[in-house]
C-alpha positions in Angstrom: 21.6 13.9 4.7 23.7 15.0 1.6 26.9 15.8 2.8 28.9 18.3 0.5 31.9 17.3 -1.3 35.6 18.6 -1.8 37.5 18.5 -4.8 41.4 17.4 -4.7 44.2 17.6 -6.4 46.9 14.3 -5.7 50.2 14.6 -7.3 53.0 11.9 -6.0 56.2 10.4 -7.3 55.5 7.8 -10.3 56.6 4.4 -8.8 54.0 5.8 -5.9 51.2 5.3 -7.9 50.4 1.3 -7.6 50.7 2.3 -3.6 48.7 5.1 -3.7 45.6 3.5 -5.7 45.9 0.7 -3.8 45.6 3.0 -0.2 42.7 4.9 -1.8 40.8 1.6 -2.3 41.8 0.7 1.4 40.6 3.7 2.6 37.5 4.1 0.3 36.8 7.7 0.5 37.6 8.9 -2.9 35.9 9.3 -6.4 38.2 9.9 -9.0 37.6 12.2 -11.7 38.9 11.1 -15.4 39.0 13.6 -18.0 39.3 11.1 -20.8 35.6 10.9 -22.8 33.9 8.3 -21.0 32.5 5.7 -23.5 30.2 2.5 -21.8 32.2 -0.3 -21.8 31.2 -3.7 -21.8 31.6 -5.8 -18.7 34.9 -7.8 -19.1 34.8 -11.3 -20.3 36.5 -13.0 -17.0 33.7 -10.9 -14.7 30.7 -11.6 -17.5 31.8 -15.2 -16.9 31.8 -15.2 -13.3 28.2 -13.9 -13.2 27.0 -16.5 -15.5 28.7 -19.6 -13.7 27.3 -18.0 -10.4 23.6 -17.5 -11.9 24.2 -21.3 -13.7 24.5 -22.5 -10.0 21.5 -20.7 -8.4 19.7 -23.0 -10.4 21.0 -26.1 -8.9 20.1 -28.2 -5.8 22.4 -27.2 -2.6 23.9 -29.8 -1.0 26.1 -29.2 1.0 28.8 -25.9 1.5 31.9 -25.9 -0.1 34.5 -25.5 3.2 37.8 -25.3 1.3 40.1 -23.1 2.1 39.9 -20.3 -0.5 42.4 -20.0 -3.4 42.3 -17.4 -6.1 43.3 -19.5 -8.9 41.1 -22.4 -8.0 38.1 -19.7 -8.5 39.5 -19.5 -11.9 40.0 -23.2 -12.9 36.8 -23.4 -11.2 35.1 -21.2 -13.5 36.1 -22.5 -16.7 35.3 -25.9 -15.6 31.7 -24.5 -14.6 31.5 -22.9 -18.3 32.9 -25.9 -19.9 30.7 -28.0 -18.6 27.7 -26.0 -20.2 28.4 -26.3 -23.4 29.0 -29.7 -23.4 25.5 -30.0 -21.4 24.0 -27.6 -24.0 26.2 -29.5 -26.8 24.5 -33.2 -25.3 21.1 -32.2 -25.1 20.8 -31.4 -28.8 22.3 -34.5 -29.8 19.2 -36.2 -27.2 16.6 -33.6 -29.3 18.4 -35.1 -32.5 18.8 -38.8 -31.6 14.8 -38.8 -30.2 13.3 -37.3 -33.6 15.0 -39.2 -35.9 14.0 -42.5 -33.7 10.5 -41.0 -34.5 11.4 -40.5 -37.7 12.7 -43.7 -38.5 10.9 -46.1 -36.7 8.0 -46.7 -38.2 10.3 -48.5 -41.0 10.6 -51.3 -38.5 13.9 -53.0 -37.1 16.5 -54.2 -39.9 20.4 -54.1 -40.6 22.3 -51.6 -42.2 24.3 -54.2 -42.7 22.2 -56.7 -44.4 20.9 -53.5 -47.1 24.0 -52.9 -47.9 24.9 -57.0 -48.7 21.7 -57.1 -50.5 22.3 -53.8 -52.5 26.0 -54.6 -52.9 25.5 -58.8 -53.7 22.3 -57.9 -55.6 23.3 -55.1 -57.6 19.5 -53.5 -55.9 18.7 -50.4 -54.6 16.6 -50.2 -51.2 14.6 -47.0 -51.0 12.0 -45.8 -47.9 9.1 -43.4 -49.1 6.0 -42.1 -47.3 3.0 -40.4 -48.2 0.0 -39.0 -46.1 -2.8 -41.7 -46.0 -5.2 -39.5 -47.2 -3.8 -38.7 -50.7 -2.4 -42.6 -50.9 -6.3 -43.1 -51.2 -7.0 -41.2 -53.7 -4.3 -42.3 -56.0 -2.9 -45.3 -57.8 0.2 -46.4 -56.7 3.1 -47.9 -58.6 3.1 -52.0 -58.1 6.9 -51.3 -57.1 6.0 -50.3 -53.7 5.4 -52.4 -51.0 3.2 -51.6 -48.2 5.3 -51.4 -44.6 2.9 -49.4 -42.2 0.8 -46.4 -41.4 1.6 -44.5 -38.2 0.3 -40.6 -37.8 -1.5 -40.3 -40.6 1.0 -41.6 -42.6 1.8 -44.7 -45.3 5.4 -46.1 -45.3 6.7 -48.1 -48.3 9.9 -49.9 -49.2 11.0 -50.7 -53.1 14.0 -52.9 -54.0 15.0 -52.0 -57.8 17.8 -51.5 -59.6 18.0 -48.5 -59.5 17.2 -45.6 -57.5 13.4 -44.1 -58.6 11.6 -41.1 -57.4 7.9 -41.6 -57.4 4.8 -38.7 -58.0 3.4 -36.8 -54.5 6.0 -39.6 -52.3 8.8 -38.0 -50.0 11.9 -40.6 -49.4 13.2 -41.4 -45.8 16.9 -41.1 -45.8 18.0 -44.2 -43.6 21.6 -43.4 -41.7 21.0 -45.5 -38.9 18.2 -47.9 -37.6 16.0 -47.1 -34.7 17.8 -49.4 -32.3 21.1 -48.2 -33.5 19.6 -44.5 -32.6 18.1 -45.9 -29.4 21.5 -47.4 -28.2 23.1 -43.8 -28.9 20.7 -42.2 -26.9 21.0 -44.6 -24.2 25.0 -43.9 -24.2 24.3 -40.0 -24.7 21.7 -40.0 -21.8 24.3 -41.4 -19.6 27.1 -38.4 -20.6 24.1 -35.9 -19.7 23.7 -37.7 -16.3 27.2 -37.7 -15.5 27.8 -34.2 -16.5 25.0 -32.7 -14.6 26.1 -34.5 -11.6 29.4 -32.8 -11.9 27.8 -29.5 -12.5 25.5 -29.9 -9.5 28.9 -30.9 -7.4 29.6 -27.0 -7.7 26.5 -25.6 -6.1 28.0 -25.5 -2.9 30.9 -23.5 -4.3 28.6 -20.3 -4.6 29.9 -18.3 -1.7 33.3 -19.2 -3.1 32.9 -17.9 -6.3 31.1 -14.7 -5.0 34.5 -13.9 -2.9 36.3 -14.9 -6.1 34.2 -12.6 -8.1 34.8 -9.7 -5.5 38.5 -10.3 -6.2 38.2 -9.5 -10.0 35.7 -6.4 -10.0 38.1 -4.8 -7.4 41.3 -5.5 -9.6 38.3 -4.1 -12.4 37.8 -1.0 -10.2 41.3 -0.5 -9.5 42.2 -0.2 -13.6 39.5 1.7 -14.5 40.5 4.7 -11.6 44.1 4.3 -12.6 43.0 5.3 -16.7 42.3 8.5 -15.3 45.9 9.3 -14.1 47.9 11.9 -15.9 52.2 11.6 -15.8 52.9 15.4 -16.0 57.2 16.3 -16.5 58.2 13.7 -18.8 56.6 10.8 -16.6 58.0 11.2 -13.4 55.3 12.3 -11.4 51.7 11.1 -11.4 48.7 13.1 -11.0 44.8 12.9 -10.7 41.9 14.3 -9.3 38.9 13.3 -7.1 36.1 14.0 -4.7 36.2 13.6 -1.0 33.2 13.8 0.7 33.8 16.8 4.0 33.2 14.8 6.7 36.1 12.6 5.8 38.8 14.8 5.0 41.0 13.7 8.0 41.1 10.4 7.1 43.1 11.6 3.7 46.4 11.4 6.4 46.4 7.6 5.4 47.6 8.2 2.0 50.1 10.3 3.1 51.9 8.4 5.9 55.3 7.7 4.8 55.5 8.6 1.1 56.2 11.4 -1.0 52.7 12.4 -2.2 50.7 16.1 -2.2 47.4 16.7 -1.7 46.0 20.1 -2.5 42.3 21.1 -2.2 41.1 23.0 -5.6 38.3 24.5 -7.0 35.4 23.1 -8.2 34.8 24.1 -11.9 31.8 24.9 -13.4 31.6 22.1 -15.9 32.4 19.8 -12.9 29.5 17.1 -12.2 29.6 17.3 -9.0 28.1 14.1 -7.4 25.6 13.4 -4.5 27.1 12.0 -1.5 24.3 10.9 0.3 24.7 9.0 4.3 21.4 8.5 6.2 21.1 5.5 9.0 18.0 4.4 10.7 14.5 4.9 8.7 16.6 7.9 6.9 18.3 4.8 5.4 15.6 3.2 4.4 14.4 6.5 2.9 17.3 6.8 0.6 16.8 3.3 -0.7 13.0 4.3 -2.0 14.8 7.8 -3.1 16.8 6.6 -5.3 14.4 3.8 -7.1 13.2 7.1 -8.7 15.7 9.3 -9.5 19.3 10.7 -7.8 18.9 14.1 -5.9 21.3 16.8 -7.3 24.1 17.6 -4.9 22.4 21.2 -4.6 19.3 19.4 -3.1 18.3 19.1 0.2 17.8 14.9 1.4 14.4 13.7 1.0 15.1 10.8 2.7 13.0 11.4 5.8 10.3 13.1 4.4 9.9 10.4 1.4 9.7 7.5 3.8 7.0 8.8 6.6 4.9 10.1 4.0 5.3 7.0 2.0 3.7 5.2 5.4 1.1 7.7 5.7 0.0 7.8 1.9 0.4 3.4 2.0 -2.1 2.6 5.2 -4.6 5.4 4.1 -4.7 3.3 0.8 -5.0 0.2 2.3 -6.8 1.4 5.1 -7.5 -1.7 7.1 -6.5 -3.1 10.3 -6.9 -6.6 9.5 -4.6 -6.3 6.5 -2.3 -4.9 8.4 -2.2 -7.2 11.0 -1.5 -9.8 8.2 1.4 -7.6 7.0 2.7 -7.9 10.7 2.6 -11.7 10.5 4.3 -11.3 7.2 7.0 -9.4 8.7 7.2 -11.8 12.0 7.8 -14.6 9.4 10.7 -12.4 7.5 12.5 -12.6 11.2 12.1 -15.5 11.9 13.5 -16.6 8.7 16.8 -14.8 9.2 16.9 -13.5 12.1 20.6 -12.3 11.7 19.2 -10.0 9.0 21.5 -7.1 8.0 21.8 -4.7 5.0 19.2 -4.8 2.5 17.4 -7.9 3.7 17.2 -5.8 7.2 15.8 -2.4 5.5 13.5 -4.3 3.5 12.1 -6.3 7.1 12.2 -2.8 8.5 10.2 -1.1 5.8 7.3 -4.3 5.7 7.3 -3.5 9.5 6.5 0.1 9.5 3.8 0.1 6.6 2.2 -3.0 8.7 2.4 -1.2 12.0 1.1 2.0 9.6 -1.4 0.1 8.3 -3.0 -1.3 11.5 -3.0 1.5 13.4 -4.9 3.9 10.7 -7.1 1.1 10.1 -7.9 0.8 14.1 -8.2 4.7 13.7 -10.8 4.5 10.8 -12.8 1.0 12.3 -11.7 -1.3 9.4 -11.1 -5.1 9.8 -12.2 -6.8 6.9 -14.6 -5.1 5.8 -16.4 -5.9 8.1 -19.3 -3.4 9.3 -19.1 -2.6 13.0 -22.2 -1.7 15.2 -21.7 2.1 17.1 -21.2 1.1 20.4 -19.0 -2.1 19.4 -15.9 -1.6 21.9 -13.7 -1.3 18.4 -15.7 1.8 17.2 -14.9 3.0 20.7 -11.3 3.2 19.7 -11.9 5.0 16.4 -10.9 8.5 15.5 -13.9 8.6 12.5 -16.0 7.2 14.9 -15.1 10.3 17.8 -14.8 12.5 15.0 -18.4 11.4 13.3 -20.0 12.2 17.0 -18.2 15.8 17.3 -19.8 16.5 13.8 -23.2 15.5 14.9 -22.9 16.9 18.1 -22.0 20.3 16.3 -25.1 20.1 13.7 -27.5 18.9 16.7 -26.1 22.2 18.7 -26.8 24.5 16.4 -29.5 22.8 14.6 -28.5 24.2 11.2 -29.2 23.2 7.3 -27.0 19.8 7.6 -29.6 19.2 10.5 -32.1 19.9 9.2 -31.7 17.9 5.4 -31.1 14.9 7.6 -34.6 15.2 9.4 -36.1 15.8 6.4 -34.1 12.7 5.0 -35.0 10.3 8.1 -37.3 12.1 10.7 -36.7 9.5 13.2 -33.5 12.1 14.1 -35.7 14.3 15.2 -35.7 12.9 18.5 -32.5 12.7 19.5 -30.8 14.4 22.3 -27.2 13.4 22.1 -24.6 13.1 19.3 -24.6 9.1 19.9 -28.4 8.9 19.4 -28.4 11.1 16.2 -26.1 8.8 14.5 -27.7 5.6 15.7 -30.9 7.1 14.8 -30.1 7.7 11.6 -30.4 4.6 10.2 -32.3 3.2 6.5 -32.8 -0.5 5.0 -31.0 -1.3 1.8 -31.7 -5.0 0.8 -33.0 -5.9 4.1 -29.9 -4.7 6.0 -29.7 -1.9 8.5 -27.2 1.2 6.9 -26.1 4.1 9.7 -26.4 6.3 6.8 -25.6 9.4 9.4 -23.0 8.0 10.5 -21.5 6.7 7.2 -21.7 9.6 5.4 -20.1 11.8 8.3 -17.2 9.5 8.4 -16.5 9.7 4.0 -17.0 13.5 4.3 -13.9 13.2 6.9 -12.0 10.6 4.8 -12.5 12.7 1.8 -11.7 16.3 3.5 -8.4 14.7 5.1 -7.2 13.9 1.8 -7.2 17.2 0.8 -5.6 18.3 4.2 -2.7 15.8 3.8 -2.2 17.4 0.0 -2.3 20.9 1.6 -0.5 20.0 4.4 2.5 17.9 2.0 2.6 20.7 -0.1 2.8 23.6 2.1 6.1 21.2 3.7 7.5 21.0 0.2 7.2 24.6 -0.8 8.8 25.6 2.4 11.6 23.7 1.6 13.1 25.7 -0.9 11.8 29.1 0.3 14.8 30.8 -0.6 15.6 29.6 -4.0 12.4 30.6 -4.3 10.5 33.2 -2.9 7.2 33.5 -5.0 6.6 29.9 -2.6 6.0 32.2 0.9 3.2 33.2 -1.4 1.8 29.8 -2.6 1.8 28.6 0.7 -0.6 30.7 2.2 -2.5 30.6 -0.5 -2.8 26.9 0.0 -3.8 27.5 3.8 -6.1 30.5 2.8 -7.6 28.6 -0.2 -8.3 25.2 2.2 -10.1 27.5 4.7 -12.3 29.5 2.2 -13.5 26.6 0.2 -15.7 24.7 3.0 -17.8 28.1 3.3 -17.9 28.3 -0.7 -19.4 24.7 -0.8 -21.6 25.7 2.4 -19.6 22.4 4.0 -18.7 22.0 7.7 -14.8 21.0 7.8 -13.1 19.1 10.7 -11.5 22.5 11.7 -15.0 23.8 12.2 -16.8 21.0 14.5 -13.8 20.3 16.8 -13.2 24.3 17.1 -9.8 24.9 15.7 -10.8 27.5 13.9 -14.7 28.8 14.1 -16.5 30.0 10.8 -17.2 33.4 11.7 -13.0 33.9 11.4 -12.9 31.7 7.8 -15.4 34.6 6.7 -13.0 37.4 7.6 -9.8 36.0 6.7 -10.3 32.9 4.4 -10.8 34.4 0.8 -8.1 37.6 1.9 -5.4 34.5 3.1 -5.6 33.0 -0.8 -5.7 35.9 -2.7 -2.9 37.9 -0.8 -0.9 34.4 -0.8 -1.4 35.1 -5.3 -0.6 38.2 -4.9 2.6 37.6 -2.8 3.7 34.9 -5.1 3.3 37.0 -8.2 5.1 39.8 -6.7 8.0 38.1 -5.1 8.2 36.0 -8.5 9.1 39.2 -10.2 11.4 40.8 -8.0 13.2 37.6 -7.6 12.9 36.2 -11.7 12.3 39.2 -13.1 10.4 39.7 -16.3 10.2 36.0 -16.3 8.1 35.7 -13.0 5.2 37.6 -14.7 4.2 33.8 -15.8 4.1 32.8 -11.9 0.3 33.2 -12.2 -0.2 30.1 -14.2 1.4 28.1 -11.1 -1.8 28.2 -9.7 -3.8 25.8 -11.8 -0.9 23.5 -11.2 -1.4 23.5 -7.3 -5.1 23.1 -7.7 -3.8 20.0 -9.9 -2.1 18.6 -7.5 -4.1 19.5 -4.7 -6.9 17.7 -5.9 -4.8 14.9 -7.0 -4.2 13.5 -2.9 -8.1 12.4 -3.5 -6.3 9.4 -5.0 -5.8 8.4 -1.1 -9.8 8.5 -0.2 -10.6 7.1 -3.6 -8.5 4.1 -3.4 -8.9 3.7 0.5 -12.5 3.3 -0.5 -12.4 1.5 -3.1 -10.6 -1.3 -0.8 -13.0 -1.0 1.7 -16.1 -1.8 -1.0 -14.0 -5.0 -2.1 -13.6 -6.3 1.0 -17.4 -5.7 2.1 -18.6 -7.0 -1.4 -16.4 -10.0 -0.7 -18.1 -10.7 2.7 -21.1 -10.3 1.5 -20.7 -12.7 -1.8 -19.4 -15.5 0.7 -22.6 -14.6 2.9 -24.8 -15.6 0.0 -23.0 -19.2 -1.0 -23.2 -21.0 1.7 -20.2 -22.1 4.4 -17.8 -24.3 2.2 -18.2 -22.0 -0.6 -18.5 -18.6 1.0 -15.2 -19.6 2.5 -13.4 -19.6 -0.5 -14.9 -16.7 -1.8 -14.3 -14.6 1.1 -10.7 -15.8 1.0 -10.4 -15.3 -2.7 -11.7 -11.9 -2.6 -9.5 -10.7 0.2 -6.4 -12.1 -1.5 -7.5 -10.5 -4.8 -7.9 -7.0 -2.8 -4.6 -7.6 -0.6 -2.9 -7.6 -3.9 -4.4 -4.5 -5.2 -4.4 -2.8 -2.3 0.1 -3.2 -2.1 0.2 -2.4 -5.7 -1.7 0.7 -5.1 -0.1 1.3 -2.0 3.5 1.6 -3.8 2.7 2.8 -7.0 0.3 5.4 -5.9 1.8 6.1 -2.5 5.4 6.7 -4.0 3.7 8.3 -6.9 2.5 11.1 -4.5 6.0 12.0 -3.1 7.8 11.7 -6.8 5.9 14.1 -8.4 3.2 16.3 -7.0 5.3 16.9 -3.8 9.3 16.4 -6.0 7.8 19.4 -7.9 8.2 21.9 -5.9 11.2 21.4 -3.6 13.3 19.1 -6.1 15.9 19.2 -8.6 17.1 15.6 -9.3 19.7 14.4 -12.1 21.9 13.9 -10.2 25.1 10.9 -9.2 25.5 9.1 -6.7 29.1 9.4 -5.3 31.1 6.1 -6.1 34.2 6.1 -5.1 36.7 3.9 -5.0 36.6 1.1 -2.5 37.4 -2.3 -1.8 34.4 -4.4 -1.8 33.8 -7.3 1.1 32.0 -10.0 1.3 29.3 -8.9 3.5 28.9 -6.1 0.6 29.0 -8.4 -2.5 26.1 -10.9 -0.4 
């Protein structure tokens, strides 16, 4: 829930305020409010270089935990040496890239003394060059009888001349000699050996990671700390301090901490109009979990109502009708069994996280036993697991209805397969109903019954979502009383418009005869209610109420996404079976394994994006504000926070 917040004034003596910050970060209640203009500032260099020694580590091998008793200032020294010794690893390892291409570069010239070319140009009074030319363009030109012939290595010629003095010849580039190849190669060698020894130091420091994360705690709380304290005014000539700050309402009496024993005030005041008030959200259980997928999106406004629980059950719902298949979900189980028995002393996020898998599997696999899916596999009628299946009791109340009344749907499917003619109970009319398509049986009956379901309890879940959201905020607005019968009116009229026959018909929640009467007068009264309470309540600008309308239509129709994509699953995972049907064992194997994997994937990222997609805008737009901040106070962080 969002829990409303207090705003309070704290005024104390001056040599009080170093105790008093210091309490409020014990105590952890309170946001303070700084009227200075708030600029970004950049994350200080001690904290930026924390981070980066801690992510340097990650990357290394763990040995073995550090168990040393913890030290502040060895988290220091420990973090320049960490630093340190990455710029000398960095620093080494461009001197290996260096050292390795001039050895390429050089080598070709062969092994000889520095030495000896410089006796020979100093005792000779000669100059030693090294030139080289592509081989190609060698061949096609005449070369001066000064240069001598070394090698050819990469499509290259190499030449030496000894003259006396130095000479530049036509389309030839000279080698610049510093060192010889095995001079380079010793270097290397010796360099090679710094890197090894560094790296091995380096890696000496992975196990220091959970000190260095209670090191690094240290610092952003002494960081937290400042930054609260450059809000602090010192009213009469510095002598007193004061400052200002949020306190959430149900913990006002812990306030009594910061004044036990010391001359400080605390004085609730008004909240302003230019205040930005943050959001103070507190949710446990699945709530929790709820607030987590909340605020991926955006921050409710502290005038909101929490969407916490009504984001995350939803989210379920919307995520198994997408995926829509028990053997999926049964896999997402086993994914979840492995996440516990990984850690199974799971807490915080990891926990949530384990939580949430667990719920969308368990989601997943009972809507999928509820619809008949595993695998895409297609099960006979009176297979024990169609037994189980709502589509599968629901598709027998729909044929029972049509065979009662022997009516137009009837009728079209006699006329379609006549074979239906004959039968006397629901069960038959659907088994009966059967036609070849590439030499396989299809209950086409039966089939098609259970899409028109799929597809019509999309729409119900849209009506039903958005009739929950526009109730939400009835009395910020009122033209929404309106809206939501016309949603209820408008999904009752529309099956007799289309001539269809809707769940609510067949299992005789409501019977046809009433839609007639009160259908079509339930819609347009709901517009009518709406456009009427829209101007009393807005005025001359509720006379544009009517346009909102199209935009519930819009997002009525746009919950087909769930039967769309929950079908679209479901012809991936038959098409998969039936590929790996055609290609023998070995083969079909691997196609039937690729293809699920490939349709797993899709099915999650469809699951998320449009699942979440669902909640954050067609249903946020009616019964959300948003913008808002989430209330930070000031705290002292932990351990088991910073993990």
């Amino acid at each position: 829930m969002i829990i409303d917040l207090y705003k309070f004034l704290f005024v104390g003596a001056r040599e009080e305020v170093n105790l008093f910050f210091n309490r409020a970060q014990e105590l952890g209640i309170i946001q303070f409010i700084s009227h200075a203009v708030k600029k970004a500032a950049p994350l200080p260099p001690n904290l930026a270089g924390i981070l980066e020694a801690i992510k340097l580590l990650r990357k290394q091998p763990l040995k073995k935990e550090f168990e040393g008793a913890y030290v502040r200032d060895e988290g220091e020294r420990a973090i320049d040496r960490i630093l340190e010794l990455k710029k000398e690893i960095e620093r080494v390892e461009e001197e290996s890239l260096f050292l390795e291409s001039e050895i390429e570069r050089v080598e070709p010239l062969g092994d000889f003394s520095m030495e000896d070319l410089a006796c020979l140009e100093k005792e000779g009074k000669r100059e030693v060059q090294f030139f080289l030319i592509k081989s190609e363009k060698r061949e096609k030109m005449r070369l001066s009888e000064e240069l001598i012939y070394l090698t050819a290595d990469s499509g290259l010629d190499y030449f030496i001349t000894i003259n006396q003095k130095r000479r530049a010849f036509p389309s030839m580039i000279e080698v610049h000699v510093e060192k010889t190849a095995p001079e380079l190669r010793e270097r290397l060698e010796f360099v090679k050996e710094i890197h090894h020894e560094l790296v091995s130091e380096l890696k000496g420091f992975a196990g220091h990671i959970s000190y260095l994360r209670r090191y690094l705690i240290d610092e952003l709380n002494d960081h937290h700390l400042h930054l609260a304290k450059k809000g602090v005014d010192f009213p009469l000539d510095h002598s007193l301090f004061s400052i200002e700050g949020w306190v959430p309402s149900n913990k006002l009496s812990e306030l009594e901490v910061l004044l036990k024993d010391r001359p400080l005030f605390v004085e609730k005041v008004a909240i302003e109009k230019s205040d930005s008030l943050p959001t103070y959200m507190e949710n446990r259980g699945m709530n929790r979990i709820g607030e987590d997928i909340v605020t991926l999106y955006d921050i409710p406004s502290s005038e909101d109502q929490d969407p916490s629980f009504w984001i995350f059950w939803s989210f379920a719902l919307f995520f198994a009708i997408i995926v829509s298949d028990a053997g999926y979900g049964l896999l997402y189980l086993a994914l979840a069994a492995y996440m516990k028995y990984r850690s199974p002393r799971m807490a915080g996020k990891r926990r949530r996280l384990y939580r949430l898998v667990l719920v969308l599997a368990t989601a997943c696999t009972l809507w999928g036993v509820a619809t008949g899916s595993f695998f895409g596999i297609e099960l006979h009628p009176r297979n024990p697991l169609s037994k189980i299946s709502i589509t599968q009791y629901l598709a027998e109340k729909k044929a029972a209805y049509h065979l009662l009344r022997r009516d137009a749907v009837y009728k079209e499917w006699v006329q379609k397969i006549p074979a239906v003619e004959a039968a006397k109970t629901p069960q038959e009319f659907l088994e009966k109903g059967i036609v070849v398509i590439e030499g396989k049986e299809k209950y086409l009956i039966l089939d098609t019954f259970k899409d028109n379901f799929l597809l019509e309890f999309s729409l119900f879940i849209g009506v039903l979502h958005l009739g929950l959201s526009l109730l939400r905020y009835l009395k910020r607005n009122l033209s929404h009383l309106g809206w939501f019968f016309a949603l209820i009116g408008g999904y009752l009229y529309v099956p007799l418009y289309l001539k269809a026959t809707s769940f609510i018909h067949f299992l005789g929640i409501v019977q046809k005869e009433t839609i007639e009467l009160f259908g079509l007068q339930l819609f347009l009264g709901g517009v009518g209610l709406a456009v009427v309470l829209a101007l009393i309540q807005k005025r001359f600008r509720g006379s544009t109420e009517i346009l909102t309308l199209v935009q519930l239509f819009a997002d009525v129709l746009s919950y087909l996404r769930l039967y769309a994509l929950g079908l679209a699953g479901a012809m991936m995972a038959k098409t998969a079976n039936d590929l790996g049907a055609k290609v023998g064992l070995f083969f079909g194997f691997i196609v039937i394994l690729a293809g699920h994997a490939i349709n797993i994937a899709l099915g999650i990222m469809s699951g998320v994006i449009h699942g979440l997609r669902l909640n954050f805008i067609e249903w946020y737009h009616y019964s959300y504000t948003g913008g808002g901040k989430l209330f930070n106070p000031l705290k002292k962080l932990t351990m088991k926070e910073g993990e």
